[in-house]
C-alpha positions, -999 to +999 in steps of 0.1 A: +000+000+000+026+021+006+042+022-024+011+030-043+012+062-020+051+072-032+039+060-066+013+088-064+034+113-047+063+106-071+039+111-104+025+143-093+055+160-079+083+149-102+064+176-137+067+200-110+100+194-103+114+194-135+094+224-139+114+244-114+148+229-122+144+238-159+127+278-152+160+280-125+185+268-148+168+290-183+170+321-154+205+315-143+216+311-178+202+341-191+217+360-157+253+345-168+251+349-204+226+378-213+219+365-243+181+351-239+183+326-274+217+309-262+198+306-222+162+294-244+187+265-260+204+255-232+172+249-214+157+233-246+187+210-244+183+204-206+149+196-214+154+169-243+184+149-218+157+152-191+130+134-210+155+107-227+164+101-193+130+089-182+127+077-216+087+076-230+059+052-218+060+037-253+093+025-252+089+012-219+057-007-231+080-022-261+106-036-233+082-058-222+078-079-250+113-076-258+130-110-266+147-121-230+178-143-231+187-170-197+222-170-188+222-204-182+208-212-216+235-229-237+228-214-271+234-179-253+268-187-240+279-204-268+268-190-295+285-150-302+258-126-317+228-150-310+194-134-302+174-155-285+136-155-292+108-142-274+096-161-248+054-152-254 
C-alpha cells in the first residue's frame, strides 16, 4: 500500500520538479550569459536529456515484449551474436 502512496506522490510531484529545475536553470543562464536565445537553448537541451532520461511510456511498453535471453541457456553462451527469441 505504501508504495502506491510514493507511486502517487512521485507522479504528481516529479512535472513540477522538473518544472522548477528547468525555469531555475533557463534564469541562471540568461543572468550568466545575457543573451536570452543561447539561455532558451540551453534549457531546450536540458529539457530533451531530461526526457530521454525517463525515456517515453511507449518505449517502456516495447521492453516488455522484448525477446529475453537466460544466462544459463546454452545457445546464449555459446553462441556469439545469437538473439534469442521471445519467450510469449
Amino acid at each position: 500500500m505504501e508504495n502506491l502512496d510514493l507511486k502517487a506522490q512521485l507522479d504528481k510531484s516529479t512535472p513540477l520538479v522538473i518544472g522548477v529545475v528547468l525555469v531555475l536553470g533557463f534564469l541562471l543562464l540568461l543572468i550568466a550569459l545575457r543573451a536570452p536565445l543561447i539561455a532558451a537553448l540551453g534549457t531546450q537541451v536540458s529539457l530533451m536529456s531530461t526526457a530521454a532520461a525517463f525515456g517515453s511510456h511507449d518505449c517502456s511498453s516495447r521492453r516488455a515484449s522484448a525477446p529475453t535471453c537466460s544466462a544459463s541457456s546454452p545457445r546464449a553462451s555459446s553462441t556469439p551474436g545469437h538473439r534469442c527469441s521471445s519467450s510469449r
